[in-house]
mmCIF file of the N, C-alpha and C atoms, coordinates in Angstrom:
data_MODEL
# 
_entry.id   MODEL 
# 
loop_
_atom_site.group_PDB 
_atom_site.id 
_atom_site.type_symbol 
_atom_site.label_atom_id 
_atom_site.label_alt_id 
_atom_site.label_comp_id 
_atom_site.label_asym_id 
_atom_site.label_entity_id 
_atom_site.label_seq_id 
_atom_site.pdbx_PDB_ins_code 
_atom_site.Cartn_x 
_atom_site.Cartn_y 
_atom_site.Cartn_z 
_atom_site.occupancy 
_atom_site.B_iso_or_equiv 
_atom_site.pdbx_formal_charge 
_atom_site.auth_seq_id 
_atom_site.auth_comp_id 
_atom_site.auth_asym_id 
_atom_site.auth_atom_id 
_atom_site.pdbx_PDB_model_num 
ATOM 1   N N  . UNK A 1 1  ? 10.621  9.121  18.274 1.00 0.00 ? 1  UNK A N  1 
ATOM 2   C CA . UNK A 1 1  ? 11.133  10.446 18.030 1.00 0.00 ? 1  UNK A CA 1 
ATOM 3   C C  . UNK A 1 1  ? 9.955   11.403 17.806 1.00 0.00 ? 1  UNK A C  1 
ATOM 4   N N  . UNK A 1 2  ? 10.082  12.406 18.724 1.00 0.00 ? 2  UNK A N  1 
ATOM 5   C CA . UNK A 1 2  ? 8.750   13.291 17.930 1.00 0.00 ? 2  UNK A CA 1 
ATOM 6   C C  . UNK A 1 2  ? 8.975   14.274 17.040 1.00 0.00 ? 2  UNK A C  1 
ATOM 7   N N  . UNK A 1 3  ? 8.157   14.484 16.280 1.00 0.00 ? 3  UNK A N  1 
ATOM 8   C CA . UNK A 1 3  ? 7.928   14.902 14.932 1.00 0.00 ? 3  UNK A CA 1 
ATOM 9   C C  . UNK A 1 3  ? 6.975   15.741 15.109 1.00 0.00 ? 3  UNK A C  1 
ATOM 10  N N  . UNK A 1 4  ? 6.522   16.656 13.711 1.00 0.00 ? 4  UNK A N  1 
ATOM 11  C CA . UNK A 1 4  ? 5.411   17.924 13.671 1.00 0.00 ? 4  UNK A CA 1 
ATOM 12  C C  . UNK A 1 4  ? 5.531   17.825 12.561 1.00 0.00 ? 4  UNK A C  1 
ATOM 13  N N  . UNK A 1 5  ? 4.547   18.014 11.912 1.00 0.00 ? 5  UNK A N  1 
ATOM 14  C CA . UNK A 1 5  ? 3.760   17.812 10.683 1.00 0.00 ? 5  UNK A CA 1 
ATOM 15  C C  . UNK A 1 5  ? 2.522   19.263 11.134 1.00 0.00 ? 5  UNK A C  1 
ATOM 16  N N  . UNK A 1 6  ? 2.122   19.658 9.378  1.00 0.00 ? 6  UNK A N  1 
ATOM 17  C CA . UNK A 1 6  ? 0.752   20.666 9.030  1.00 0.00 ? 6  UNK A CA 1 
ATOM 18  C C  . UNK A 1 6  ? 0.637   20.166 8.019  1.00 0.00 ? 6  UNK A C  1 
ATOM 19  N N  . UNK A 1 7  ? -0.447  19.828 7.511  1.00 0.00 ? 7  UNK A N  1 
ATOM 20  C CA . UNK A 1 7  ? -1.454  19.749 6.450  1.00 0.00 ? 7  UNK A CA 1 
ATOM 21  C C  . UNK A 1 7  ? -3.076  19.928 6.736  1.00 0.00 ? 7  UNK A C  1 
ATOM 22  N N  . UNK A 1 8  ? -2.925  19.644 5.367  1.00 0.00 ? 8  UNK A N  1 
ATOM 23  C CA . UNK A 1 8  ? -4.125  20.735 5.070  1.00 0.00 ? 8  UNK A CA 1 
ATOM 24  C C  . UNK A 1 8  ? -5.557  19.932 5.144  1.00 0.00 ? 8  UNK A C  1 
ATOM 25  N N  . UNK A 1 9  ? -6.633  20.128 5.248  1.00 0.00 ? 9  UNK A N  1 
ATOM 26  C CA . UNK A 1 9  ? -8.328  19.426 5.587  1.00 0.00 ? 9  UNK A CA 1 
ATOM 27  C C  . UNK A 1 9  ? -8.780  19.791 4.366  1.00 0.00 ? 9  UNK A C  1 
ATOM 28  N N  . UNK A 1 10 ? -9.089  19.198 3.658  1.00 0.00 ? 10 UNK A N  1 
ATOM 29  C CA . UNK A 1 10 ? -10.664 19.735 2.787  1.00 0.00 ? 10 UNK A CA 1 
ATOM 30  C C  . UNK A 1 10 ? -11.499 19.464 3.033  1.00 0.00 ? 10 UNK A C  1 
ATOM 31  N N  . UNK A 1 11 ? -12.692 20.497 3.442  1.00 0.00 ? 11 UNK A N  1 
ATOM 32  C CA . UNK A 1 11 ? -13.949 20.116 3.284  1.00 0.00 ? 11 UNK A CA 1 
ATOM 33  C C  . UNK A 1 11 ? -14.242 20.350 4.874  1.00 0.00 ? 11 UNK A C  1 
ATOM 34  N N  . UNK A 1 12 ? -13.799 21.139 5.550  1.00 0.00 ? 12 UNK A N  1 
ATOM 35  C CA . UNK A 1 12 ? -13.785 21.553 7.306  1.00 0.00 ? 12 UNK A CA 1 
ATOM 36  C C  . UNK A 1 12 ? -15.358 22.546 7.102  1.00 0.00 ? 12 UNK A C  1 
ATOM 37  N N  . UNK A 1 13 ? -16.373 22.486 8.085  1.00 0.00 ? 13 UNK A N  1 
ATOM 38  C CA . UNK A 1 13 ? -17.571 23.203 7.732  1.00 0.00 ? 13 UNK A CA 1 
ATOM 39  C C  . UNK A 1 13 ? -17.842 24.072 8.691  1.00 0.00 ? 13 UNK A C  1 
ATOM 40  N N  . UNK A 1 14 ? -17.189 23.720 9.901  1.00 0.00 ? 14 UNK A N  1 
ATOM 41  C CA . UNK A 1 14 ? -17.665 24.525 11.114 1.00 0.00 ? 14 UNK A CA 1 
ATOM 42  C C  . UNK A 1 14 ? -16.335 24.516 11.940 1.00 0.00 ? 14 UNK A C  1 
ATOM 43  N N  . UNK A 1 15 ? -16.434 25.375 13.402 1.00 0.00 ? 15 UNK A N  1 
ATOM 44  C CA . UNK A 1 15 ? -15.668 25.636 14.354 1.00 0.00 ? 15 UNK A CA 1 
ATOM 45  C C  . UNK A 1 15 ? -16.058 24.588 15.064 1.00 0.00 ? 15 UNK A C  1 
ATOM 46  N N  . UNK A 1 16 ? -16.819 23.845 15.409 1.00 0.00 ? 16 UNK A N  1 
ATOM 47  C CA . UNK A 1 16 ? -17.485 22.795 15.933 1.00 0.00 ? 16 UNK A CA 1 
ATOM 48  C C  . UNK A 1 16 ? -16.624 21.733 15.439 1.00 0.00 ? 16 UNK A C  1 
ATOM 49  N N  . UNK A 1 17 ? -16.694 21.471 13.955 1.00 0.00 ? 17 UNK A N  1 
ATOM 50  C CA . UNK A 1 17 ? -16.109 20.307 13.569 1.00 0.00 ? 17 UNK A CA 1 
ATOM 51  C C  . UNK A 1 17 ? -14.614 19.708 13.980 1.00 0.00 ? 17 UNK A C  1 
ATOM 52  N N  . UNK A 1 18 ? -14.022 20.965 13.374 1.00 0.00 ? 18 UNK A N  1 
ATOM 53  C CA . UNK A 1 18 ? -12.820 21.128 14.026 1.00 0.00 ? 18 UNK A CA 1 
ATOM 54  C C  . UNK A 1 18 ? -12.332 21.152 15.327 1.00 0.00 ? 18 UNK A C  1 
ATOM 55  N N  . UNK A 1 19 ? -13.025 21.470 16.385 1.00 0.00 ? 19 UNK A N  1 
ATOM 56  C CA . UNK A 1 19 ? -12.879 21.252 17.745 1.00 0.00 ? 19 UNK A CA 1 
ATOM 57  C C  . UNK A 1 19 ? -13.073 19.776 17.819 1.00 0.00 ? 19 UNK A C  1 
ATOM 58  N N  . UNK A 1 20 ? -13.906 18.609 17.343 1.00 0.00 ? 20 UNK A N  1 
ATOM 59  C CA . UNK A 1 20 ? -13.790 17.359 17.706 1.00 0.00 ? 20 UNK A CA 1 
ATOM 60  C C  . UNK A 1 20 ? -12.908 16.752 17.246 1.00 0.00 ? 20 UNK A C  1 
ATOM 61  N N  . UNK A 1 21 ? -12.271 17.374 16.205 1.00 0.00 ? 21 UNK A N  1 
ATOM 62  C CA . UNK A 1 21 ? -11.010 16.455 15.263 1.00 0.00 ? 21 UNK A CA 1 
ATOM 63  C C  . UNK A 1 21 ? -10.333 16.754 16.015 1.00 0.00 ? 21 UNK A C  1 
ATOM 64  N N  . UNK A 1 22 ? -9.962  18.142 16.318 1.00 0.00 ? 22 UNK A N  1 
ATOM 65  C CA . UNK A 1 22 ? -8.811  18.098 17.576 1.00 0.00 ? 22 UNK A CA 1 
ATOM 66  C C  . UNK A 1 22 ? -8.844  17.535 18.739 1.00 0.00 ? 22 UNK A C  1 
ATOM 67  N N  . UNK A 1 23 ? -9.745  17.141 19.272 1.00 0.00 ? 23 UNK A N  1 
ATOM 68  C CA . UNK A 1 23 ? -9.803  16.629 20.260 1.00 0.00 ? 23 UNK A CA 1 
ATOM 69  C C  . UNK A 1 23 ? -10.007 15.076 20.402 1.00 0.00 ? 23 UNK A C  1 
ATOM 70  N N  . UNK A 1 24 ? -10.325 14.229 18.938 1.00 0.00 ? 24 UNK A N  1 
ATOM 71  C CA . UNK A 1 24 ? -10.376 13.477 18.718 1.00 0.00 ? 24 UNK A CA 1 
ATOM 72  C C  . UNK A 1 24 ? -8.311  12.971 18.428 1.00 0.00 ? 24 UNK A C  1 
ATOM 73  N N  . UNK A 1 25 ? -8.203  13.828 18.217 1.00 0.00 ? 25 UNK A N  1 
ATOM 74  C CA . UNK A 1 25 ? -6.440  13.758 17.693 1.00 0.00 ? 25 UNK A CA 1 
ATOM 75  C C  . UNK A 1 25 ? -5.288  13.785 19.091 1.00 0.00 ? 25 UNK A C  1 
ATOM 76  N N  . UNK A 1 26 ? -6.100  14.605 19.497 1.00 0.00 ? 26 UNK A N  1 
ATOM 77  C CA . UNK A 1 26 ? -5.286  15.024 21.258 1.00 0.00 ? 26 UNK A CA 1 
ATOM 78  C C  . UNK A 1 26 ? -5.328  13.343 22.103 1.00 0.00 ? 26 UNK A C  1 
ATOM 79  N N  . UNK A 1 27 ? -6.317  12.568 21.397 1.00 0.00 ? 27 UNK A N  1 
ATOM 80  C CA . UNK A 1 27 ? -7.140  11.735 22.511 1.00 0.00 ? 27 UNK A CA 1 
ATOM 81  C C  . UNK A 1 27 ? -6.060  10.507 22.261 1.00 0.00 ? 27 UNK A C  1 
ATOM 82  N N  . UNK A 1 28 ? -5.431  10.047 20.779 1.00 0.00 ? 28 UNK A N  1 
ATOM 83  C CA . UNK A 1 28 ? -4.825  8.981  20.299 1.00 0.00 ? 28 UNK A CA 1 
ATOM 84  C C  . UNK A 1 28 ? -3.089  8.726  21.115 1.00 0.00 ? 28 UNK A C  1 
ATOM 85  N N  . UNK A 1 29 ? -2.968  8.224  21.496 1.00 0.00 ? 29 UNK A N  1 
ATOM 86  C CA . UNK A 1 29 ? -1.463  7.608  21.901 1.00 0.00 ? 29 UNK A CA 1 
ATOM 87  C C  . UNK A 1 29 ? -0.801  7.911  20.966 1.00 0.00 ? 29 UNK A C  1 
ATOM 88  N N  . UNK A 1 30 ? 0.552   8.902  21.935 1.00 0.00 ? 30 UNK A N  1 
ATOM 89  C CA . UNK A 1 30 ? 1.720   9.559  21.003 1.00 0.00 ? 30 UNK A CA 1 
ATOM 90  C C  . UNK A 1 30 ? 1.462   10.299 20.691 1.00 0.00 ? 30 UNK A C  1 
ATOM 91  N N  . UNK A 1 31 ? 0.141   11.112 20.437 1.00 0.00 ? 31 UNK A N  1 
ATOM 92  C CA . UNK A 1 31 ? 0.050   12.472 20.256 1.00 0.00 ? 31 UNK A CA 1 
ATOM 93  C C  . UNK A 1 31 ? 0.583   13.378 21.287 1.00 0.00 ? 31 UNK A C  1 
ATOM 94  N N  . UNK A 1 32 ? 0.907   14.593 21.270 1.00 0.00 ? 32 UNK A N  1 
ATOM 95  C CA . UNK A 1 32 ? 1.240   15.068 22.430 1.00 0.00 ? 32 UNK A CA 1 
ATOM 96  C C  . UNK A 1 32 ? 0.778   16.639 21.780 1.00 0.00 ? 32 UNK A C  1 
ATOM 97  N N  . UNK A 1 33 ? 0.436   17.153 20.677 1.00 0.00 ? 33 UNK A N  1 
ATOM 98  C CA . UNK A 1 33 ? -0.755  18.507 20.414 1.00 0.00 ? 33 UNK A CA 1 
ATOM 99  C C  . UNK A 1 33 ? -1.082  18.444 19.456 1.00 0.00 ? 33 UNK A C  1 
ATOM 100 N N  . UNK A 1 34 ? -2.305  18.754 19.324 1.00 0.00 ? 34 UNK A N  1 
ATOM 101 C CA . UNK A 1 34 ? -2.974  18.579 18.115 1.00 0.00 ? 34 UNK A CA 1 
ATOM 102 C C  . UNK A 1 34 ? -4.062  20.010 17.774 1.00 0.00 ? 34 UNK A C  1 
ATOM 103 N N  . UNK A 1 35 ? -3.649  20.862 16.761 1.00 0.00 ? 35 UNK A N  1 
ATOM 104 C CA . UNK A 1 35 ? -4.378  22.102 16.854 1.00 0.00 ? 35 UNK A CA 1 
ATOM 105 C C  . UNK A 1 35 ? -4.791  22.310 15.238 1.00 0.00 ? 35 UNK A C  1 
ATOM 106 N N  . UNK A 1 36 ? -6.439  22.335 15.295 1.00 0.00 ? 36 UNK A N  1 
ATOM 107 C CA . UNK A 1 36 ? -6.651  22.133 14.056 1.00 0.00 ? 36 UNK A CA 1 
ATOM 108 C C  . UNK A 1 36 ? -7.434  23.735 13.809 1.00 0.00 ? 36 UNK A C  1 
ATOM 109 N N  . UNK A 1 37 ? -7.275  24.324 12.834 1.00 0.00 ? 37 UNK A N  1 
ATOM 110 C CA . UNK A 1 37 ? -6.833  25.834 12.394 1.00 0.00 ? 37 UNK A CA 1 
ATOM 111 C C  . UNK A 1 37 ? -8.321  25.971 11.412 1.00 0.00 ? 37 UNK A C  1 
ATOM 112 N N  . UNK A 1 38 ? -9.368  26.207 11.470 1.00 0.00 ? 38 UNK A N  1 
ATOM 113 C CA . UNK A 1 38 ? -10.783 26.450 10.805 1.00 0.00 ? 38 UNK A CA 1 
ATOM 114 C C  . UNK A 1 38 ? -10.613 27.209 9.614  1.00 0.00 ? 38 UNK A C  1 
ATOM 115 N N  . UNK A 1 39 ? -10.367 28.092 10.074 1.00 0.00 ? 39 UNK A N  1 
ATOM 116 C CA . UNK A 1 39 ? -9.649  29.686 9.026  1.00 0.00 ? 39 UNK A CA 1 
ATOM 117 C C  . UNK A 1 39 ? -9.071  29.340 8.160  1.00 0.00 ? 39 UNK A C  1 
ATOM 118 N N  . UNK A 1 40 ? -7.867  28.283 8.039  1.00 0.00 ? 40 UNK A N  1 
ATOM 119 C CA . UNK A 1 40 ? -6.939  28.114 6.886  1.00 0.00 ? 40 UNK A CA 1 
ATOM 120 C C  . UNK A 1 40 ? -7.179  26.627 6.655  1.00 0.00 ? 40 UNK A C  1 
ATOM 121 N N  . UNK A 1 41 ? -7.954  25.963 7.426  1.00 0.00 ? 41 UNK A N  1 
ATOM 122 C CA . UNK A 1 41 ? -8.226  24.593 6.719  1.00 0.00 ? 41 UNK A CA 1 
ATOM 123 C C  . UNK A 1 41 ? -7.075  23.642 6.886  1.00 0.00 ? 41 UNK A C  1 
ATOM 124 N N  . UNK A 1 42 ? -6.432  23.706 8.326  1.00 0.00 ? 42 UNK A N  1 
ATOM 125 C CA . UNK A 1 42 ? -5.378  23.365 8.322  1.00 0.00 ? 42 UNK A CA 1 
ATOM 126 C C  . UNK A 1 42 ? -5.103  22.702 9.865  1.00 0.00 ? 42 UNK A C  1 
ATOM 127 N N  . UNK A 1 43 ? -3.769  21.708 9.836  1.00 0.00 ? 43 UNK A N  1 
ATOM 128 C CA . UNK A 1 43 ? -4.171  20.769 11.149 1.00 0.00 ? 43 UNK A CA 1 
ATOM 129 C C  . UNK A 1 43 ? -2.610  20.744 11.416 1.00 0.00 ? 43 UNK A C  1 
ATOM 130 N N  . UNK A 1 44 ? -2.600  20.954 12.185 1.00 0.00 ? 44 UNK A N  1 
ATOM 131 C CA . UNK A 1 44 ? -0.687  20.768 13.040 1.00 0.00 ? 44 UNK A CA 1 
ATOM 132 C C  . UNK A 1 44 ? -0.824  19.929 14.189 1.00 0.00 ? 44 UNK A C  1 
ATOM 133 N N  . UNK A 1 45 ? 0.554   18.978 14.140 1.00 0.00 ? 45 UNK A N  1 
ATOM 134 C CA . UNK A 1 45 ? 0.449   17.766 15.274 1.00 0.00 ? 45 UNK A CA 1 
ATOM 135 C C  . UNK A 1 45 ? 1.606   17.537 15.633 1.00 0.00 ? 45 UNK A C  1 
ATOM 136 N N  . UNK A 1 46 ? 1.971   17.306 16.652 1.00 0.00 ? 46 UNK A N  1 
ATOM 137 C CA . UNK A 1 46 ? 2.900   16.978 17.544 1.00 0.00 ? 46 UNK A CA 1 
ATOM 138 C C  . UNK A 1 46 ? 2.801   15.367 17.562 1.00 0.00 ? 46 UNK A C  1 
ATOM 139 N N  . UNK A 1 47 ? 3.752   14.789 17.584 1.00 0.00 ? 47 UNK A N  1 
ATOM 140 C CA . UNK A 1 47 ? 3.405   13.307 17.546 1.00 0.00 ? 47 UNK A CA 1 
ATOM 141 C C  . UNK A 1 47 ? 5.017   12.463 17.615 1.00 0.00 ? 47 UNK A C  1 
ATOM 142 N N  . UNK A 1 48 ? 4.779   11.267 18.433 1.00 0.00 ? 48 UNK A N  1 
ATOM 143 C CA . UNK A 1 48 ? 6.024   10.534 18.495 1.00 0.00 ? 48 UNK A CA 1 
ATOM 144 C C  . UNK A 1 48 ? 6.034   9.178  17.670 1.00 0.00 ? 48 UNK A C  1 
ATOM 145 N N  . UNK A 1 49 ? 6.399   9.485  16.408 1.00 0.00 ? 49 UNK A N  1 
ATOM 146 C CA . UNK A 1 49 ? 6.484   8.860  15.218 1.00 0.00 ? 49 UNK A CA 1 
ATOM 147 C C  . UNK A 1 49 ? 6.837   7.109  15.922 1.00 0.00 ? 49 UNK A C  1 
ATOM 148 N N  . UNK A 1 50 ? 7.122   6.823  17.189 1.00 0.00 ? 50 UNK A N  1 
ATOM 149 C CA . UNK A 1 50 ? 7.625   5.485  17.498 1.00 0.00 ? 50 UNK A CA 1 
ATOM 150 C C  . UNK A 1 50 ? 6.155   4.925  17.716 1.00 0.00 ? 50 UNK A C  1 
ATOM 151 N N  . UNK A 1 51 ? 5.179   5.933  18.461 1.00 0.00 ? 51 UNK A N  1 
ATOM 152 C CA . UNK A 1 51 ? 3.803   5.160  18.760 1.00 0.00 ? 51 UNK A CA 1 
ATOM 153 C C  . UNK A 1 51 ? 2.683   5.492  17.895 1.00 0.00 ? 51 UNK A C  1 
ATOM 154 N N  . UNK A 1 52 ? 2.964   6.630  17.131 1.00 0.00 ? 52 UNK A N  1 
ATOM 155 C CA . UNK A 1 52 ? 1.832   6.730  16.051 1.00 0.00 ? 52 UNK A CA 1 
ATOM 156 C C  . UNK A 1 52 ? 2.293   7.519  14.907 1.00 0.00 ? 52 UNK A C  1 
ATOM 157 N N  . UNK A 1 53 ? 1.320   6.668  13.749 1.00 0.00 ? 53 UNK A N  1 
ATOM 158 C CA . UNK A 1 53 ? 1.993   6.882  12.405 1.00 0.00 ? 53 UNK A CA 1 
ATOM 159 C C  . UNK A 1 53 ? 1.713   8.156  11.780 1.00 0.00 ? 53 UNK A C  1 
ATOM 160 N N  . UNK A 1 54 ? 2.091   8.635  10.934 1.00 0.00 ? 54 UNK A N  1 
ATOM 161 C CA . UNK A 1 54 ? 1.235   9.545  9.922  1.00 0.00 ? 54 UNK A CA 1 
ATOM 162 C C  . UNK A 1 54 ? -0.285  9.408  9.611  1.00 0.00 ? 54 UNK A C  1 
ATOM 163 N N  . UNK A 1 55 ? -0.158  8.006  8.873  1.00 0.00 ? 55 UNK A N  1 
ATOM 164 C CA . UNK A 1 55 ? -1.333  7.648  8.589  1.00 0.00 ? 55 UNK A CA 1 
ATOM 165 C C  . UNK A 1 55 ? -2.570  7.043  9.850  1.00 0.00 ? 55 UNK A C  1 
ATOM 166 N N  . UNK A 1 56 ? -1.911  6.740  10.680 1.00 0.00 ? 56 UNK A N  1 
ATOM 167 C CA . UNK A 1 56 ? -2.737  6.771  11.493 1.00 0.00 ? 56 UNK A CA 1 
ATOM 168 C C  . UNK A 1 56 ? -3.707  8.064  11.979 1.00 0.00 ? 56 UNK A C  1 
ATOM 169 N N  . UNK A 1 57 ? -2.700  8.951  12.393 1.00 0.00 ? 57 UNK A N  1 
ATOM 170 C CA . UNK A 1 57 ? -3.406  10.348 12.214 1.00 0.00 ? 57 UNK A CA 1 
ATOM 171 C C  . UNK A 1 57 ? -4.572  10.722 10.877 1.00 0.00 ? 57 UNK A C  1 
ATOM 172 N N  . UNK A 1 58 ? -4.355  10.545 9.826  1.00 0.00 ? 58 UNK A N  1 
ATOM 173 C CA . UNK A 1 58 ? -4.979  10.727 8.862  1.00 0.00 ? 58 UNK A CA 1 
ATOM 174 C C  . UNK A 1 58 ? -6.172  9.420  8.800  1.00 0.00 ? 58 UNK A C  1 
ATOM 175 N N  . UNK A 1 59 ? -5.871  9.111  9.401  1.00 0.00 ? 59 UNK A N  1 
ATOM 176 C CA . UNK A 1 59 ? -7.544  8.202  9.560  1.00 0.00 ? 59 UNK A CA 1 
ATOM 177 C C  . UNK A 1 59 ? -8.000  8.507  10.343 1.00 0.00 ? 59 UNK A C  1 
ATOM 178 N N  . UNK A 1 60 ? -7.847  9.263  11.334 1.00 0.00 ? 60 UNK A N  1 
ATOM 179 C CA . UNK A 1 60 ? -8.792  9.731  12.330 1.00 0.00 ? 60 UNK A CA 1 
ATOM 180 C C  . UNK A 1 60 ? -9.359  10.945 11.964 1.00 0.00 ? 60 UNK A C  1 
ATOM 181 N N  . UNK A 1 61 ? -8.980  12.027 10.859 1.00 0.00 ? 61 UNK A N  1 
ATOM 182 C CA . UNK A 1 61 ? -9.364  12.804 9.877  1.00 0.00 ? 61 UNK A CA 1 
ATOM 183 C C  . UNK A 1 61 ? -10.598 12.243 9.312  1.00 0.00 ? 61 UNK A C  1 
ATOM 184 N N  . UNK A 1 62 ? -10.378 11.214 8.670  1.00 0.00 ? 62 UNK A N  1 
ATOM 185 C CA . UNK A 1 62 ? -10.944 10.621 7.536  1.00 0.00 ? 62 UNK A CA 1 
ATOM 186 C C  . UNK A 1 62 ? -12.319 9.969  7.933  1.00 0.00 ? 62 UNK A C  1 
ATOM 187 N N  . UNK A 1 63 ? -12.215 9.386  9.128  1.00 0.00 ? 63 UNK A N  1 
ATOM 188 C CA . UNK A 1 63 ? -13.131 9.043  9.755  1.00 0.00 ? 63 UNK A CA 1 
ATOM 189 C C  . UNK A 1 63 ? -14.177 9.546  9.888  1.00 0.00 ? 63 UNK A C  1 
ATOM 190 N N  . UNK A 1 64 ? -14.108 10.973 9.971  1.00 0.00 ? 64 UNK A N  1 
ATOM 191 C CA . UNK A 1 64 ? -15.014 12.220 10.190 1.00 0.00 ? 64 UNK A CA 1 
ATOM 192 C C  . UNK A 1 64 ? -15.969 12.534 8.971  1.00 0.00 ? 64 UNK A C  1 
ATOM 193 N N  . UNK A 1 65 ? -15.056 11.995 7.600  1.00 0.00 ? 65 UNK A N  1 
ATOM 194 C CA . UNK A 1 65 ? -15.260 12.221 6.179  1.00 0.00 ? 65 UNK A CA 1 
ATOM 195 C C  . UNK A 1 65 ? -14.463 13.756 5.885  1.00 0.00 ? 65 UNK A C  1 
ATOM 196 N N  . UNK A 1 66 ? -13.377 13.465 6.198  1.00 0.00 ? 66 UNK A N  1 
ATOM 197 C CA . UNK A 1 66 ? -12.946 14.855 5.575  1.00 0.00 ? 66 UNK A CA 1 
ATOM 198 C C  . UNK A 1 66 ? -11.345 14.203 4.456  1.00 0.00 ? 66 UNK A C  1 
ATOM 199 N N  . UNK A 1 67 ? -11.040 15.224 3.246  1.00 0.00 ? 67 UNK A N  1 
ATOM 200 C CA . UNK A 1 67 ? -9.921  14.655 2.781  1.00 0.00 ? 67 UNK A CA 1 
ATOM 201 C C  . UNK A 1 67 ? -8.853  15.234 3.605  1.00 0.00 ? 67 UNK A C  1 
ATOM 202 N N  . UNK A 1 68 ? -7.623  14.860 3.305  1.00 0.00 ? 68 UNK A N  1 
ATOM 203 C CA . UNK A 1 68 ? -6.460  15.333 4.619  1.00 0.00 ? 68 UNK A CA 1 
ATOM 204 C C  . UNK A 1 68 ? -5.496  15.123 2.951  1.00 0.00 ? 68 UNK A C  1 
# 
């Protein structure tokens, strides 16, 4: 089923950064958009909850070293 979720990044430093998380997010199975927001520190995702989890998403955040 797909789903959409926003939450929030702490600790985002650049326009740079954020362009690889998104694109790092766009890249995972079951995503289907992933738009991460610099300005407000903030990440919206499109996602089909049957092939990828919440938390899955949030480790690919985390990975980066950012809190989610």
């Amino acid at each position: 089923m797909m789903k959409e979720v926003k939450f929030a990044v702490e600790g985002l430093s650049c326009p740079d950064c954020s362009k690889k998380i998104e694109q790092a997010l766009a890249a995972q199975k079951g995503v289907k958009e992933a738009k991460v927001i610099f300005t407000t520190g903030s990440v919206k995702v499109k996602f089909d909850d049957e092939v990828i989890t919440l938390d899955d998403i949030k480790r690919v955040i985390k990975d980066f070293g950012y809190s989610v």
